[in-house]
C-alpha positions in Angstrom: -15.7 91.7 -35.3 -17.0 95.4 -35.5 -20.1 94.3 -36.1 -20.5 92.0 -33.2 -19.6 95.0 -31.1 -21.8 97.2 -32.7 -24.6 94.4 -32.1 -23.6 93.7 -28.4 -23.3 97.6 -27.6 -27.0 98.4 -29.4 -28.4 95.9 -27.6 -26.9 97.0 -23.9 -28.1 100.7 -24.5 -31.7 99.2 -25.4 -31.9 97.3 -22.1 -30.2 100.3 -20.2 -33.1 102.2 -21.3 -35.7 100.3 -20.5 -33.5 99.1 -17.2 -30.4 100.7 -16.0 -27.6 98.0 -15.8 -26.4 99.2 -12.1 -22.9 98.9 -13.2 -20.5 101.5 -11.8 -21.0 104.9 -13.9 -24.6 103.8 -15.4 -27.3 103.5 -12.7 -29.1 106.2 -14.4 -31.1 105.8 -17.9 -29.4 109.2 -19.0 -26.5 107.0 -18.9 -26.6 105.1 -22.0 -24.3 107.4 -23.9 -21.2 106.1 -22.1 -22.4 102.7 -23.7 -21.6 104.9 -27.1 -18.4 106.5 -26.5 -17.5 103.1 -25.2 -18.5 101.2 -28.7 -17.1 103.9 -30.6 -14.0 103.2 -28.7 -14.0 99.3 -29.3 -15.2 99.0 -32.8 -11.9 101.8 -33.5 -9.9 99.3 -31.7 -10.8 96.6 -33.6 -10.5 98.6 -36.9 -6.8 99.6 -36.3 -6.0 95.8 -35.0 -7.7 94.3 -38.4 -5.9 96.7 -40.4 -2.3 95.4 -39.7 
């Protein structure tokens, strides 16, 4: 599952690069680092849940 984040998260800050997604909080290309601290946030998530 962490890899399928990792994956889908790589993939949105590729596309936000080349085109900003013009979500709320990323309508600039500088803002592809909020797709990071997001993934880092999920794949930590899904650590501690696959861990019980």
């Amino acid at each position: 599952m962490t890899k399928i984040f990792a994956y889908l998260i790589l993939a949105m800050m590729a596309v936000h690069l080349i085109r900003p997604l013009g979500l709320p909080g990323l309508r600039r290309r500088a803002d592809f680092w909020k797709l990071a601290v997001i993934a880092l946030g999920l794949i930590a998530l899904a650590a501690a849940a696959g861990a019980n």
